[in-house]
C-alpha positions in Angstrom: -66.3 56.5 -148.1 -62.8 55.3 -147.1 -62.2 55.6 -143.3 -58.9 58.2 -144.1 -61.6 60.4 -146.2 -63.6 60.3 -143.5 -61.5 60.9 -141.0 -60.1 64.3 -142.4 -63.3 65.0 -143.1 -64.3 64.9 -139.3 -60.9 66.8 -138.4 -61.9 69.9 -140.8 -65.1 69.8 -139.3 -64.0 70.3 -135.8 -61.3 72.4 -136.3 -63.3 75.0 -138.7 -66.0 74.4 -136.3 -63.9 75.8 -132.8 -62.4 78.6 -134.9 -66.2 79.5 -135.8 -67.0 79.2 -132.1 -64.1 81.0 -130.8 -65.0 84.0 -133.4 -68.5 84.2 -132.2 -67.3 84.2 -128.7 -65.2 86.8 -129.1 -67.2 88.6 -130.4 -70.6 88.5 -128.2 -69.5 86.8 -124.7 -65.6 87.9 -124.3 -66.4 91.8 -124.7 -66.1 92.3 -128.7 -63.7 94.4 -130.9 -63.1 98.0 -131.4 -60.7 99.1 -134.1 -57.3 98.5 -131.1 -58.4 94.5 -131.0 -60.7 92.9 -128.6 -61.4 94.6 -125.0 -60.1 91.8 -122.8 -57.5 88.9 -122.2 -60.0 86.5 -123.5 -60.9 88.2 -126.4 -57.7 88.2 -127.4 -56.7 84.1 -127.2 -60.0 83.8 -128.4 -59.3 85.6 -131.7 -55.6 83.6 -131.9 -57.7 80.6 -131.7 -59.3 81.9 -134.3 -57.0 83.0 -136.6 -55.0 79.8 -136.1 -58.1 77.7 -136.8 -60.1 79.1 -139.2 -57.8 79.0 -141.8 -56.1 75.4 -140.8 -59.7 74.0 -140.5 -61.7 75.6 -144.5 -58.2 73.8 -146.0 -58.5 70.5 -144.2 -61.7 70.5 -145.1 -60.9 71.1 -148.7 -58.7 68.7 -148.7 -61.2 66.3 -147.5 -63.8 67.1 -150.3 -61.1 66.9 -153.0 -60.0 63.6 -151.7 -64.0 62.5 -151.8 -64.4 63.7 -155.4 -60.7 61.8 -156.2 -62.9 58.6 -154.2 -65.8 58.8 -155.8 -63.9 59.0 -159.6 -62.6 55.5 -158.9 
């Protein structure tokens, strides 16, 4: 594996990874959601965290896996 496969392969990991941790916080430690949004200040940057990494993190990682495939064809 080249090191810049590897290294957006480790990126995607850790940014899907806090998005999947900030979601789960959110959701059981900072006071969950009701249909209005989350019930306190920290649910609510935990959910922007979320949103912001979630998404950034499953297409890095993507990325990453096409890149491998791309790798491993050569």
């Amino acid at each position: 594996m080249r090191p810049d496969t590897r290294t957006l392969l480790r990126s995607g990991i850790y940014i899907f990874g806090t998005g999947i941790v900030a979601a789960l916080l959110m959701f059981t430690v900072f006071g969950g959601i009701s249909h209005q949004g989350p019930h306190t200040n920290s649910g609510w940057l935990a959910l922007i965290l979320a949103i912001g990494c979630l998404p950034t993190g499953f297409l890095t990682l993507l990325l990453a896996v096409f890149k491998l495939i791309g790798d491993a064809r050569r």
